[in-house]
Backbone of each chain as ProteinMPNN parsed JSONL, in Angstrom:
{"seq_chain_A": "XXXXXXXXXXXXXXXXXXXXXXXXXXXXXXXXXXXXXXXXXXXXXXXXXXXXXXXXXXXXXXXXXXXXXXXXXXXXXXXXXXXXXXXXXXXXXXXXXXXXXXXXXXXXXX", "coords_chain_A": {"N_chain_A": [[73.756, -33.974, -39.7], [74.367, -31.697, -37.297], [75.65, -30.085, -39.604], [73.103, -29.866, -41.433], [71.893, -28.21, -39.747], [73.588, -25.827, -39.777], [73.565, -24.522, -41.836], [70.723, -24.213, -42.129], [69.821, -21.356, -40.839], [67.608, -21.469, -38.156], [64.737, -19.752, -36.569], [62.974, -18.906, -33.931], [59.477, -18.077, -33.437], [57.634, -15.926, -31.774], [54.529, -17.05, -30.471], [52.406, -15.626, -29.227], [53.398, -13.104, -29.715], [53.009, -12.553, -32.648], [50.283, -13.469, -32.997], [48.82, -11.117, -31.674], [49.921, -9.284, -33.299], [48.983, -9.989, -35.456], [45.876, -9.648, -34.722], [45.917, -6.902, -34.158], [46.358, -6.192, -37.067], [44.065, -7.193, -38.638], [41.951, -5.709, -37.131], [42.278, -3.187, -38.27], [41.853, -3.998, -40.788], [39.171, -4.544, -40.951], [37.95, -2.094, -40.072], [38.769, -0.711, -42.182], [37.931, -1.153, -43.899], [34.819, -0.938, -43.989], [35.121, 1.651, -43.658], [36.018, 3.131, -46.112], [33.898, 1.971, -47.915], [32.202, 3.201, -46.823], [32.963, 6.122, -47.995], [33.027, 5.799, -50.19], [30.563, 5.791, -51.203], [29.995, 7.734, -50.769], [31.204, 9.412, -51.952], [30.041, 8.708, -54.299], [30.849, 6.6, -56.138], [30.823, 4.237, -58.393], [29.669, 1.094, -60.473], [32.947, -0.268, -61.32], [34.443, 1.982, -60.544], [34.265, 1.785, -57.918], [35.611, -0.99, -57.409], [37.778, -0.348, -58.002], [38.493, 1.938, -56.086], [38.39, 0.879, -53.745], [40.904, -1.479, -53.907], [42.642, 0.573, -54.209], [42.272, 1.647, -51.482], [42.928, -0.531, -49.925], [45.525, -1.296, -50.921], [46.386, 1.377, -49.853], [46.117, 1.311, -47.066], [47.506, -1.041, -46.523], [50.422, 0.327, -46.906], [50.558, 1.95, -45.161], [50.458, 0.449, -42.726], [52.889, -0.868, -42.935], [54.324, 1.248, -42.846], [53.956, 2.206, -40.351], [55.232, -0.356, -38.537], [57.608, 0.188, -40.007], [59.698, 0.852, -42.693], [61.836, -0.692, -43.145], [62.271, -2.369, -40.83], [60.346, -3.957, -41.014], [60.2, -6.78, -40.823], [60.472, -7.319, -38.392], [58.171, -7.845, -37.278], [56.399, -8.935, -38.661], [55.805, -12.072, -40.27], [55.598, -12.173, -42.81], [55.454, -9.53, -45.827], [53.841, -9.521, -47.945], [51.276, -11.595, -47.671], [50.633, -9.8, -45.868], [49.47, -8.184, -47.242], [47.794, -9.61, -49.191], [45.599, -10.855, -47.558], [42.332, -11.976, -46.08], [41.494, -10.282, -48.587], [39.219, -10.746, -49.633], [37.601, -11.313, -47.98], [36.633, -8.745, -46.448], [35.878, -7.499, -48.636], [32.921, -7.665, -48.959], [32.312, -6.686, -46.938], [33.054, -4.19, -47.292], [31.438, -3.358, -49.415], [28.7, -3.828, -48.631], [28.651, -1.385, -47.136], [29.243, 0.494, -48.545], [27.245, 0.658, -50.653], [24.958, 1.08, -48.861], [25.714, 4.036, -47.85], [25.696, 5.179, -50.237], [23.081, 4.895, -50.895], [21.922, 6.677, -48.445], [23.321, 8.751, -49.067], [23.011, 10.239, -51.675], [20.765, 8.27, -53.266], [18.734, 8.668, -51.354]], "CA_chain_A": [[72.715, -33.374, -38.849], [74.438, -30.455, -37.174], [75.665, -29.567, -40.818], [72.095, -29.278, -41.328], [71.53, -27.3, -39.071], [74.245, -24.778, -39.908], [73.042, -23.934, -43.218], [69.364, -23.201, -42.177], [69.219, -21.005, -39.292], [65.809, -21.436, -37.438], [64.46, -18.988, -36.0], [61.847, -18.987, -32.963], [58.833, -16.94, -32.839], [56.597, -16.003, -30.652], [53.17, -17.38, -30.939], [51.47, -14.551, -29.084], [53.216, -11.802, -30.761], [52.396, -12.96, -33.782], [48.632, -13.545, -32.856], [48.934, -10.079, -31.527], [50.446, -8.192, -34.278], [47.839, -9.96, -36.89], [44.564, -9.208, -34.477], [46.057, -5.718, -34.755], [46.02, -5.608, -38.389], [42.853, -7.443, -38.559], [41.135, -4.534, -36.503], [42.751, -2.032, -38.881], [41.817, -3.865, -42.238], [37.903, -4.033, -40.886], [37.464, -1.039, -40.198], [39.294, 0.407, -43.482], [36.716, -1.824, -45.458], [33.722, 0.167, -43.924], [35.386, 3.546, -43.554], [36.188, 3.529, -46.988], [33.293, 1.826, -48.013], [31.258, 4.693, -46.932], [33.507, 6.793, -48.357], [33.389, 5.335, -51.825], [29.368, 5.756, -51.338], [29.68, 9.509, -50.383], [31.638, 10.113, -53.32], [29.274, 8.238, -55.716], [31.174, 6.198, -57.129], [29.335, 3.437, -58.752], [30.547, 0.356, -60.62], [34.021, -0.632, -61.681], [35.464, 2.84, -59.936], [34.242, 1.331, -56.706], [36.504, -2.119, -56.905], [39.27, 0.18, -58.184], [38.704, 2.33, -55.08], [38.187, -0.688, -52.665], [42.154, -1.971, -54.222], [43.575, 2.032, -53.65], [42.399, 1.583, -49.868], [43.898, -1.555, -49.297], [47.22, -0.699, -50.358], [47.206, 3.081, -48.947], [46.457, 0.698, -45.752], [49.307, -1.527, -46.466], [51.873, 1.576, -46.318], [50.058, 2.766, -43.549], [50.983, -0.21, -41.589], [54.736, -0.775, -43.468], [54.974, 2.423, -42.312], [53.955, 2.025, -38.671], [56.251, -1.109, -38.584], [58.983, 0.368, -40.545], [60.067, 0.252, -44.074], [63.395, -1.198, -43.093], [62.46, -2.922, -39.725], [58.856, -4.817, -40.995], [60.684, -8.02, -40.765], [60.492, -7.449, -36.903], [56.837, -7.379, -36.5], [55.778, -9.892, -39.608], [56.984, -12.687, -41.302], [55.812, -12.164, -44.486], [54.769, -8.143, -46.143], [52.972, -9.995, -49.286], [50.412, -12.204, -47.256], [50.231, -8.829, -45.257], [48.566, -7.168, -48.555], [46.717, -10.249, -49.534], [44.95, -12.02, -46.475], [41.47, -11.413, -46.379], [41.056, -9.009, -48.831], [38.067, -11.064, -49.93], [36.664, -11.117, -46.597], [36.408, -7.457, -46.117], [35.243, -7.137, -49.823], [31.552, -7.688, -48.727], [31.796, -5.068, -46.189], [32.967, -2.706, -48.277], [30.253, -3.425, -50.557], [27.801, -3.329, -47.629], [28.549, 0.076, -46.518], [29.451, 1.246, -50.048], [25.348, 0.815, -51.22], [24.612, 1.873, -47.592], [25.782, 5.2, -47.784], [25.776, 5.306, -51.397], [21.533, 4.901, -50.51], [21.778, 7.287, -47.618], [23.777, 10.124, -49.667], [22.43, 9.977, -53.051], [19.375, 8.422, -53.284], [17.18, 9.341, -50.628]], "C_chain_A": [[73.153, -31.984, -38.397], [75.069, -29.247, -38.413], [74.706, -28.958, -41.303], [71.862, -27.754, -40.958], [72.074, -25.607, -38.93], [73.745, -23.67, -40.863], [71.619, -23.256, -43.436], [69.368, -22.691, -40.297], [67.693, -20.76, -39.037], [65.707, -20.664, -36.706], [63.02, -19.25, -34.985], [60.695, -17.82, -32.688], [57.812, -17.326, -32.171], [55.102, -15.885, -30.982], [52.228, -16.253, -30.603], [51.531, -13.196, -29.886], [53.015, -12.139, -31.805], [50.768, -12.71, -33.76], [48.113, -12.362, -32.733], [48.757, -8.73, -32.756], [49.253, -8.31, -35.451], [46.721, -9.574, -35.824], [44.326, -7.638, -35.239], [45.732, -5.194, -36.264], [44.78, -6.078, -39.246], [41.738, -6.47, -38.345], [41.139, -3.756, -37.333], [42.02, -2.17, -40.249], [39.537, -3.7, -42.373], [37.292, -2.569, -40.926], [38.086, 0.284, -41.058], [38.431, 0.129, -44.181], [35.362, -0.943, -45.06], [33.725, 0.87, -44.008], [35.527, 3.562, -45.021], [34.972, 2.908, -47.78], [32.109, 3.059, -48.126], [32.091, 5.794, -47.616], [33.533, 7.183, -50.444], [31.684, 5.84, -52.389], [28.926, 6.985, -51.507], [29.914, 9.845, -51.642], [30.881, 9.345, -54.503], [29.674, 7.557, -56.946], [30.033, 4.726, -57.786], [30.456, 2.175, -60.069], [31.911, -0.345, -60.553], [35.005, 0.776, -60.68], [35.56, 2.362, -58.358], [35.4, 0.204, -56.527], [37.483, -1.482, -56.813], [39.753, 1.071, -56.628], [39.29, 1.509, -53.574], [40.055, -0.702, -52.504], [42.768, -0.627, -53.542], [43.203, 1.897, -51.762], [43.394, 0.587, -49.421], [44.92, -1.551, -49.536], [47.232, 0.55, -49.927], [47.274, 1.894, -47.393], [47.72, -0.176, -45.507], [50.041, -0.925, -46.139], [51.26, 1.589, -45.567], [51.37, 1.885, -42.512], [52.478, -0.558, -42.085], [55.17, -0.038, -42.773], [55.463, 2.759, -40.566], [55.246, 0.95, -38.092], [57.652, -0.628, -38.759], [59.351, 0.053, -41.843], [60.716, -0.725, -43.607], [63.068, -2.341, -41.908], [61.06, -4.19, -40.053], [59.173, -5.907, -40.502], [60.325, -8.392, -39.462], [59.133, -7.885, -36.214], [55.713, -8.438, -37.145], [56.75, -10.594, -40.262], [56.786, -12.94, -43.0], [54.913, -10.351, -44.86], [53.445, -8.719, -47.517], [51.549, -10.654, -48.783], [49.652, -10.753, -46.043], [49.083, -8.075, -45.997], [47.613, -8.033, -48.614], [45.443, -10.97, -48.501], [43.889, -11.083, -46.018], [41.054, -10.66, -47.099], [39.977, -9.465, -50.041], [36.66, -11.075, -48.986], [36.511, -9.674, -46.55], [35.451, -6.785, -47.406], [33.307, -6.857, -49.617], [31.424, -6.807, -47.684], [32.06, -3.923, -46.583], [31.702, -2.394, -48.946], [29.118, -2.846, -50.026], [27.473, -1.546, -47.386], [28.607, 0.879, -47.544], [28.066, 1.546, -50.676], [24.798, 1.636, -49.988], [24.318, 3.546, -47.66], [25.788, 6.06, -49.091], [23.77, 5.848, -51.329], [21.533, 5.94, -49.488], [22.052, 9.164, -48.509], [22.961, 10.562, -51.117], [21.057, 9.682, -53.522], [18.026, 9.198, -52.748], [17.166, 11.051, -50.182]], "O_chain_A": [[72.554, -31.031, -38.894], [75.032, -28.022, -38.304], [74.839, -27.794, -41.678], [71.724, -26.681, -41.546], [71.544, -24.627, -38.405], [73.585, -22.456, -40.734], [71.255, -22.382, -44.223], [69.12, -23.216, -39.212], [66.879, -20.037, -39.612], [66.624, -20.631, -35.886], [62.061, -19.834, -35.491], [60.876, -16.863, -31.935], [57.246, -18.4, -31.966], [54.552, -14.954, -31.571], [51.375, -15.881, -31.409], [50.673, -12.488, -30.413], [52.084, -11.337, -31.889], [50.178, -11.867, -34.435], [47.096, -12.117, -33.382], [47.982, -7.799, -32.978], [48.731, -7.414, -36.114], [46.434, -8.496, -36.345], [43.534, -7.19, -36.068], [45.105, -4.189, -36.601], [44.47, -5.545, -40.311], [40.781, -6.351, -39.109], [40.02, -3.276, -37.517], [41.607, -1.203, -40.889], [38.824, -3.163, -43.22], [36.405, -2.097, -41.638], [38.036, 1.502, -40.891], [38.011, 0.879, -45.063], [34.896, -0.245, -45.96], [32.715, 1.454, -44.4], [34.76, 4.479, -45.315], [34.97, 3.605, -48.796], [31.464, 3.572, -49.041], [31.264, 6.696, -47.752], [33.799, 8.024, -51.303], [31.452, 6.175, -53.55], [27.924, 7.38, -52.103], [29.124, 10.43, -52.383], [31.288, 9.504, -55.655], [29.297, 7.65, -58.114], [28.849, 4.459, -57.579], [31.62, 2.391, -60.406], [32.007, -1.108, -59.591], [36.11, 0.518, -60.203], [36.571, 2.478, -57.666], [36.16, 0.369, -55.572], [38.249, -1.661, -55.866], [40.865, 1.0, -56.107], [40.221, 1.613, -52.776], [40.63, -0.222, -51.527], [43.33, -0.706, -52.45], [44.097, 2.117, -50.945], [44.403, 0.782, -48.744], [45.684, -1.775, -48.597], [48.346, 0.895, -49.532], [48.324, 1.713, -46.776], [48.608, -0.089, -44.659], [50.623, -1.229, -45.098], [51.672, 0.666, -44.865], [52.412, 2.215, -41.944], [53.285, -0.389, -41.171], [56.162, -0.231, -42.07], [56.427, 3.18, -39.926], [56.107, 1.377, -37.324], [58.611, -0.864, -38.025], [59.314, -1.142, -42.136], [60.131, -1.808, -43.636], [63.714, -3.372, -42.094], [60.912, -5.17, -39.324], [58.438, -6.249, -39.576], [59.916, -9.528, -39.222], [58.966, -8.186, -35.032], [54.642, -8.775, -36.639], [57.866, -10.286, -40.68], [57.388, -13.508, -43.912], [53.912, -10.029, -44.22], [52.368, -8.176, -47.765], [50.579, -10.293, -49.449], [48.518, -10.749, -45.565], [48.089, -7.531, -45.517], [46.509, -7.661, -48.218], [44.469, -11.553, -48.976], [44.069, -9.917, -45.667], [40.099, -10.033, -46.641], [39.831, -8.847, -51.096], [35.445, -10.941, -49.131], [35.345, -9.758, -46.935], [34.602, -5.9, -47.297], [32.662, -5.945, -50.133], [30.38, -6.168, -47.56], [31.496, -2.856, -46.337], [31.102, -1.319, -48.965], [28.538, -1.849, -50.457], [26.473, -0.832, -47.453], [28.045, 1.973, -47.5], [27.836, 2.649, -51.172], [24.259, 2.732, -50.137], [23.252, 4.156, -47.575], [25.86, 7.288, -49.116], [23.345, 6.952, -51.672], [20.476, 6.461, -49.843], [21.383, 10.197, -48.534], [22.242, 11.559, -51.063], [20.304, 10.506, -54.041], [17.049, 9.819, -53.167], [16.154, 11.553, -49.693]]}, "seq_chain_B": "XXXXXXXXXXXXXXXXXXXXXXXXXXXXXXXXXXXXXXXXXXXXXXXXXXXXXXXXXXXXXXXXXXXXXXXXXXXXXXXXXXXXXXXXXXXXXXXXXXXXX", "coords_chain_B": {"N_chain_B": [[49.147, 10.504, -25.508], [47.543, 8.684, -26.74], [45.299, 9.693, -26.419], [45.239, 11.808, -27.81], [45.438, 10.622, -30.044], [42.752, 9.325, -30.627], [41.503, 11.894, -30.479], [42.276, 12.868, -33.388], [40.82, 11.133, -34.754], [38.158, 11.316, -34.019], [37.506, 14.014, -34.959], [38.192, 12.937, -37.79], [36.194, 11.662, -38.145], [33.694, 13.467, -37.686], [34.618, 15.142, -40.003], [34.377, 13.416, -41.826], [31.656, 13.145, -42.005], [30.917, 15.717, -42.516], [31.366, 16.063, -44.831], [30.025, 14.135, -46.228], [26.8, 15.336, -45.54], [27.416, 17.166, -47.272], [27.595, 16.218, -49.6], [25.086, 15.828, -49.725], [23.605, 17.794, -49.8], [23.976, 18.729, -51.972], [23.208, 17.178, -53.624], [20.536, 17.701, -53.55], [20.444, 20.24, -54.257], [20.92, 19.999, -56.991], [18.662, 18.653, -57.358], [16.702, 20.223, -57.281], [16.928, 22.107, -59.267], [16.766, 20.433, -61.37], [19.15, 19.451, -62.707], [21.646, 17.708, -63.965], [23.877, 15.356, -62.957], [26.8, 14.909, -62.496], [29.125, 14.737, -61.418], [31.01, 15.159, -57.958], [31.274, 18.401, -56.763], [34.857, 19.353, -56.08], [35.688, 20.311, -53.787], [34.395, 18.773, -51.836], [35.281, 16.516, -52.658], [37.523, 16.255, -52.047], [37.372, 17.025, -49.24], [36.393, 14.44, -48.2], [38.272, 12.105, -49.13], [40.504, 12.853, -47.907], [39.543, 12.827, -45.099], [38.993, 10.253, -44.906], [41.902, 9.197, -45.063], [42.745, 10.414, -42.798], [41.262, 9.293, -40.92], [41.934, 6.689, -41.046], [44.394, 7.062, -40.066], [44.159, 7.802, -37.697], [42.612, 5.277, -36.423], [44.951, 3.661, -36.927], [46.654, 3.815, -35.086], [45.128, 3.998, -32.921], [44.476, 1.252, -32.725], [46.746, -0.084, -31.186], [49.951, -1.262, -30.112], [52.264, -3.028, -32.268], [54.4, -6.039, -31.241], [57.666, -6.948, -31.277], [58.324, -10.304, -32.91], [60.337, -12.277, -32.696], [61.068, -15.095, -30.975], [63.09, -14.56, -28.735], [62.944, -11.952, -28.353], [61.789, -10.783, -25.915], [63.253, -11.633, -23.805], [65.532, -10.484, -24.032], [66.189, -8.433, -22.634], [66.601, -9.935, -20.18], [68.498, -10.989, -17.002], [71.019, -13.858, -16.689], [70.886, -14.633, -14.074], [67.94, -14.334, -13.256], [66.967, -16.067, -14.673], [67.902, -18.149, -13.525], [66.866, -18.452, -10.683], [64.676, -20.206, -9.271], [61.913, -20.702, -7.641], [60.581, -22.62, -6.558], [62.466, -24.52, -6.415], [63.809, -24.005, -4.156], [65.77, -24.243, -0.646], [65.512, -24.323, 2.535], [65.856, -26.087, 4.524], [68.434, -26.592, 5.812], [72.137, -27.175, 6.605], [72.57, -24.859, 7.151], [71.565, -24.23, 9.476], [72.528, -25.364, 11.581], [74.736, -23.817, 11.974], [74.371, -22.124, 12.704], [73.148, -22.205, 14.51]], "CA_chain_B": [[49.336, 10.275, -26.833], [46.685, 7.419, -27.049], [43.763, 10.792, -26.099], [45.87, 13.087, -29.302], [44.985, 9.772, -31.716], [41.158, 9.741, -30.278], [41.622, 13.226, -30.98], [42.497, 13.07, -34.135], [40.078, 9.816, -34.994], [36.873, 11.879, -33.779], [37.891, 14.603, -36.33], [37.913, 13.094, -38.895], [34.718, 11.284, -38.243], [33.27, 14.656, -37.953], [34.832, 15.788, -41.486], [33.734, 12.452, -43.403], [30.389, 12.997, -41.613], [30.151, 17.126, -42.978], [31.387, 15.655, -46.057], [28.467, 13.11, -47.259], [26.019, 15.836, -45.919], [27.656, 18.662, -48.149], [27.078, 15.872, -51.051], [23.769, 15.394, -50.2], [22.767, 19.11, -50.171], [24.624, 19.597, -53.597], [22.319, 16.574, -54.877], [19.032, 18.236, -53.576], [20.377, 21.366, -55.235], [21.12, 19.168, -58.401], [17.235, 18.121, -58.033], [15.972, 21.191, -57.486], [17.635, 22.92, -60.171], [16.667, 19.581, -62.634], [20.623, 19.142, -63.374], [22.243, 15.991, -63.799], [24.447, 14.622, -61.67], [28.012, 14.388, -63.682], [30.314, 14.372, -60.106], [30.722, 15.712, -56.926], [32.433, 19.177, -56.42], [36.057, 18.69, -55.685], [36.136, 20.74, -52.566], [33.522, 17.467, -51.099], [35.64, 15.106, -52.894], [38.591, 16.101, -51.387], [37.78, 16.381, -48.276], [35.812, 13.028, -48.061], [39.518, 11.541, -48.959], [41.48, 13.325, -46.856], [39.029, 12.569, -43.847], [39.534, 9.058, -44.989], [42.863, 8.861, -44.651], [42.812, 10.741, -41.235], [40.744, 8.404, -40.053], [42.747, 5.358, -41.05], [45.54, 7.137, -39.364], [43.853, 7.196, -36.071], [42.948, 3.8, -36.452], [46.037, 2.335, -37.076], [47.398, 4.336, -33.891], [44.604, 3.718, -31.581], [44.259, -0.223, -32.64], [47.834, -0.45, -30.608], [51.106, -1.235, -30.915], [53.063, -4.377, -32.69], [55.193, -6.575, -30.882], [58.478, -8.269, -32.109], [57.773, -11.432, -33.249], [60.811, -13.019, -32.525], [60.667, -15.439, -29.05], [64.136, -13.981, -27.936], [62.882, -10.732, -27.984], [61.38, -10.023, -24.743], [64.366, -12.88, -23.238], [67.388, -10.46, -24.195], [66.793, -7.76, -21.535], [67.032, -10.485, -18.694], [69.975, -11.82, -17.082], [70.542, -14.725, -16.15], [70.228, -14.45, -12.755], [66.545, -13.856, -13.614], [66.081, -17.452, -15.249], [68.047, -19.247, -12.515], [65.812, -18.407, -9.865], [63.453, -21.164, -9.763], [61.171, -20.496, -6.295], [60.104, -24.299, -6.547], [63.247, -25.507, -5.702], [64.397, -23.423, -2.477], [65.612, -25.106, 0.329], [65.431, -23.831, 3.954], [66.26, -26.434, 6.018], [70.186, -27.614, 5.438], [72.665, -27.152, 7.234], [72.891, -23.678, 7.605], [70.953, -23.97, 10.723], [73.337, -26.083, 12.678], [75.996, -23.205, 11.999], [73.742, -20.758, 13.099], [73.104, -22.298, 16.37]], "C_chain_B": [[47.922, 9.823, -27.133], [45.22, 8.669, -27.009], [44.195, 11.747, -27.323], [45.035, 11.866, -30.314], [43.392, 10.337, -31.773], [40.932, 10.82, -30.956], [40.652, 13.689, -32.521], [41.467, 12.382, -35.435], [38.453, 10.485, -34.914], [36.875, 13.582, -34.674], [37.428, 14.668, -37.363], [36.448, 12.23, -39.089], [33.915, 12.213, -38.443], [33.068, 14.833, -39.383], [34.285, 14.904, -42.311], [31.9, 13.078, -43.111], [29.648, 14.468, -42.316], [30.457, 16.607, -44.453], [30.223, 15.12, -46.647], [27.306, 14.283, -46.827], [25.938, 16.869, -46.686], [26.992, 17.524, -49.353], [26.055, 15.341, -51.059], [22.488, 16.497, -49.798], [23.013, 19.671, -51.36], [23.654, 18.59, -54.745], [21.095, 17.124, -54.895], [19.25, 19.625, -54.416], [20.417, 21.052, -56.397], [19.217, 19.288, -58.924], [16.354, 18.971, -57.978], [15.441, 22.131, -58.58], [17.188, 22.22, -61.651], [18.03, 19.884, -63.723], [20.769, 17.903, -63.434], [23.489, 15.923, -63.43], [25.634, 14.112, -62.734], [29.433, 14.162, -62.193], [30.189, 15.358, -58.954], [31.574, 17.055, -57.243], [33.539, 19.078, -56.363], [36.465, 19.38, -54.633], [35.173, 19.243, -51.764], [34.466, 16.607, -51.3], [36.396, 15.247, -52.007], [39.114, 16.182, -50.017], [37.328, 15.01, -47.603], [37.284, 11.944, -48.535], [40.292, 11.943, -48.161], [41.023, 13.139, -45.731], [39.273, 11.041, -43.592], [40.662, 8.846, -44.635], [43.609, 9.063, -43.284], [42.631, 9.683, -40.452], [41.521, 7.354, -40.07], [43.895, 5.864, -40.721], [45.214, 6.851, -38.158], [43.47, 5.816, -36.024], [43.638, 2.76, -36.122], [47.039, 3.189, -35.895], [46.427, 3.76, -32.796], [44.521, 2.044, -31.43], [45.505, -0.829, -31.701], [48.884, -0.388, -30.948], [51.605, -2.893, -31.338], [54.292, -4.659, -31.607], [55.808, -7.652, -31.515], [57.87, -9.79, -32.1], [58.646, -12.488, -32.494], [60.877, -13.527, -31.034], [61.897, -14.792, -28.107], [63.739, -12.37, -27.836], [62.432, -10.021, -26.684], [62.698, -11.101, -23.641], [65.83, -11.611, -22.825], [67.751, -9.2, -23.091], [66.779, -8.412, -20.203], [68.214, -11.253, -18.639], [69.684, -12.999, -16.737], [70.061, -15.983, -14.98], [68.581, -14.916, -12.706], [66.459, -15.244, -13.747], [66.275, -18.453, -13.895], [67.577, -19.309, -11.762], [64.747, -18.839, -10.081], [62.769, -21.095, -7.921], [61.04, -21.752, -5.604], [61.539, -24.987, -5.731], [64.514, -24.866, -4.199], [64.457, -24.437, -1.771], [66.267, -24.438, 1.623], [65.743, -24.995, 4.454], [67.26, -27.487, 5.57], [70.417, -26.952, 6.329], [73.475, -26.12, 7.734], [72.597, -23.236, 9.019], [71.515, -24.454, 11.768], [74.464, -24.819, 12.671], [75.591, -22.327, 12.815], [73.366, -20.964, 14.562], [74.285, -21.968, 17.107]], "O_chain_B": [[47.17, 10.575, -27.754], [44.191, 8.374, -27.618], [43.304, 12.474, -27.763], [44.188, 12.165, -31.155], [42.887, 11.224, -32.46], [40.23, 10.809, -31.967], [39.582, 14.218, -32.823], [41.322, 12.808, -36.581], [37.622, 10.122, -35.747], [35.754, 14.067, -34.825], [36.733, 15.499, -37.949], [35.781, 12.242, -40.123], [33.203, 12.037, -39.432], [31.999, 14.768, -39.988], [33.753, 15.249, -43.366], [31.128, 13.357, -44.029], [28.456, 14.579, -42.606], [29.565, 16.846, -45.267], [29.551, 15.697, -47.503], [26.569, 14.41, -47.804], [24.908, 17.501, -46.917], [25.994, 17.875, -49.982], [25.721, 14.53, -51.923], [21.279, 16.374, -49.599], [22.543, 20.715, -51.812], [23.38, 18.8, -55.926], [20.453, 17.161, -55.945], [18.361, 20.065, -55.144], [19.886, 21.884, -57.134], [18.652, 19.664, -59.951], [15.249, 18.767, -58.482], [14.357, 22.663, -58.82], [17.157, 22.82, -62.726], [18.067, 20.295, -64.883], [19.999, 17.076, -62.944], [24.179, 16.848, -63.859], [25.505, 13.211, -63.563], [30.443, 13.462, -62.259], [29.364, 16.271, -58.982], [32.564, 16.898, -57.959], [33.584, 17.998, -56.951], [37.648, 19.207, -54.342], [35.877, 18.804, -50.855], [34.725, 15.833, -50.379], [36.243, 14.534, -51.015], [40.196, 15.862, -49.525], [37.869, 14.573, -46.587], [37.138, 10.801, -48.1], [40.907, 11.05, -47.578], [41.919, 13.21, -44.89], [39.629, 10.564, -42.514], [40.666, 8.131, -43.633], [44.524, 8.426, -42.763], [43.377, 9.189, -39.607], [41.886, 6.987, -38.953], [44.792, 5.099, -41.074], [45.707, 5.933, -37.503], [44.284, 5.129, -35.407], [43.46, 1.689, -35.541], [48.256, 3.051, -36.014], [46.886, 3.109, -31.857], [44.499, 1.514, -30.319], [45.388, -2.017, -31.399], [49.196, 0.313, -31.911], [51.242, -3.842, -30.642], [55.019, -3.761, -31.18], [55.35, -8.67, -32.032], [57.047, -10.229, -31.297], [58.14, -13.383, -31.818], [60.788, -12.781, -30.059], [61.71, -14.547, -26.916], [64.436, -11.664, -27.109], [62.688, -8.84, -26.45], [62.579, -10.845, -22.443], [66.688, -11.655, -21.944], [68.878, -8.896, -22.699], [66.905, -7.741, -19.179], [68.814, -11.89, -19.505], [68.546, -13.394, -16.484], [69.512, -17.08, -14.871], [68.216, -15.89, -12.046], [65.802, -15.774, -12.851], [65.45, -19.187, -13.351], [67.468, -20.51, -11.512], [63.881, -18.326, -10.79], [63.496, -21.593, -7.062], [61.291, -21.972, -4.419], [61.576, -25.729, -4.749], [65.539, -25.257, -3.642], [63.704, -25.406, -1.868], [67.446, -24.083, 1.65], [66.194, -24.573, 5.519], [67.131, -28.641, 5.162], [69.624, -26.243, 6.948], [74.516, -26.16, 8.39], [73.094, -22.289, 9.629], [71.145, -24.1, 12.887], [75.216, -24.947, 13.637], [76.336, -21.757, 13.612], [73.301, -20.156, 15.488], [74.282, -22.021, 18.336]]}, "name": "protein", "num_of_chains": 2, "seq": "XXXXXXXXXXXXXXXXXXXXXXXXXXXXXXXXXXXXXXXXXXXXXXXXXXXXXXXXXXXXXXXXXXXXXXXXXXXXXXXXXXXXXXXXXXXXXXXXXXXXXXXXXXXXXXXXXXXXXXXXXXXXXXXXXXXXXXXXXXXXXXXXXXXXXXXXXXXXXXXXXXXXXXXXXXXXXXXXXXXXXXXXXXXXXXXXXXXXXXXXXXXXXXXXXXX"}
C-alpha cells in the first residue's frame, strides 16, 4: 500500500481553479468562433477554404492561450494542452458557420 | 491595464468593422464596373486578419486571468499559524480569571 503510493504521486487540484481556468477558455474559444467567423465571411471565403480557415483560428487560438499560460509553465494552469485544442471544437463549428454566411450575406451579397 | 486591453479590443473592432465595409465598396465597384469577383484586394485582406488577431488578443486579456490548478497553491503562502486558529474552539472562561483576580 504505501509502496503504492510511492510510485504514483497524486496530486490535488483545485476544483474551482480548474472550473475557472476552463470558463476562461470557454469565453475565449466562443467568441474566436464568431470573430473569425465573420471574418472568414468578409474575406469571402466560400467552401472548403472556410473549414480550413475555421482549423487556422483554432490553433492561432491555442498559442494564444499556450502563450498566455506559458510555453514552459502550461502544466500550471491545465492538465492536459491536447484536450485544450480539441474540446468543443465541434460546438463552436456551428457558430462559425452562423456568422460566416451572416456576414458572408451582409458583405457580399447584398 | 484591464482599460489598455478594452483599448486595444475596441480597435480592432473598429478595423474588422472598416474592413468588411472597404470589401463591400470594392464589390459594388466590381458590379458597377461588370467585373468578376476573383478575390479581395490584399490591403482588405490583410487588414481583416490582422484585426482578427488583435481582437483575439484583447479577448484573451480581457476574459481574465488563469489560476494554478494545483490545491496547494493558494495553501503555500500561509503559515501555519494561519490554519491553527480555529475561532470555534476559543475558550474564555478557564482559569486565567482566578489569576487575574
Amino acid at each position: 500500500m504505501s509502496n503504492k503510493s510511492k510510485q504514483v504521486p497524486t496530486v490535488a487540484y483545485s476544483e474551482s481553479a480548474i472550473r475557472n481556468n476552463l470558463s476562461i477558455t470557454e469565453y475565449c474559444r466562443t467568441s474566436m468562433a464568431a470573430l473569425s467567423g465573420c471574418t472568414a465571411g468578409l474575406l469571402g471565403l466560400t467552401s472548403l477554404h472556410g473549414a480550413l480557415f475555421y482549423i487556422m483560428a483554432v490553433t492561432t487560438l491555442w498559442l494564444m492561450i499556450l502563450y498566455k499560460a506559458g510555453f514552459a509553465t502550461w502544466n500550471k494552469y491545465f492538465i492536459s494542452r491536447k484536450s485544450l485544442l480539441t474540446s468543443g471544437i465541434f460546438g463552436q463549428l456551428f457558430t462559425y458557420i452562423l456568422c460566416w454566411t451572416f456576414s458572408y450575406g451582409m458583405v457580399h451579397v447584398y | 491595464m484591464a482599460a489598455f486591453h478594452k483599448l486595444v479590443l475596441s480597435l480592432g473592432f473598429l478595423s474588422m468593422f472598416h474592413a468588411a465595409y472597404s470589401a463591400a465598396q470594392h464589390r459594388s465597384y466590381l458590379r458597377l464596373n461588370e467585373l468578376d469577383f476573383t478575390g479581395l484586394p490584399s490591403d482588405i485582406f490583410l487588414q481583416a486578419l490582422l484585426s482578427l488577431l488583435i481582437i483575439m488578443y484583447g479577448v484573451l486579456n480581457v476574459a481574465g486571468n488563469f489560476k494554478e490548478i494545483k490545491a496547494s497553491a493558494d495553501l503555500d503562502s500561509k503559515s501555519w499559524e494561519t490554519f491553527r486558529n480555529i475561532p470555534s474552539f476559543y475558550t474564555f472562561s478557564h482559569r486565567g480569571k482566578s489569576f487575574a483576580a
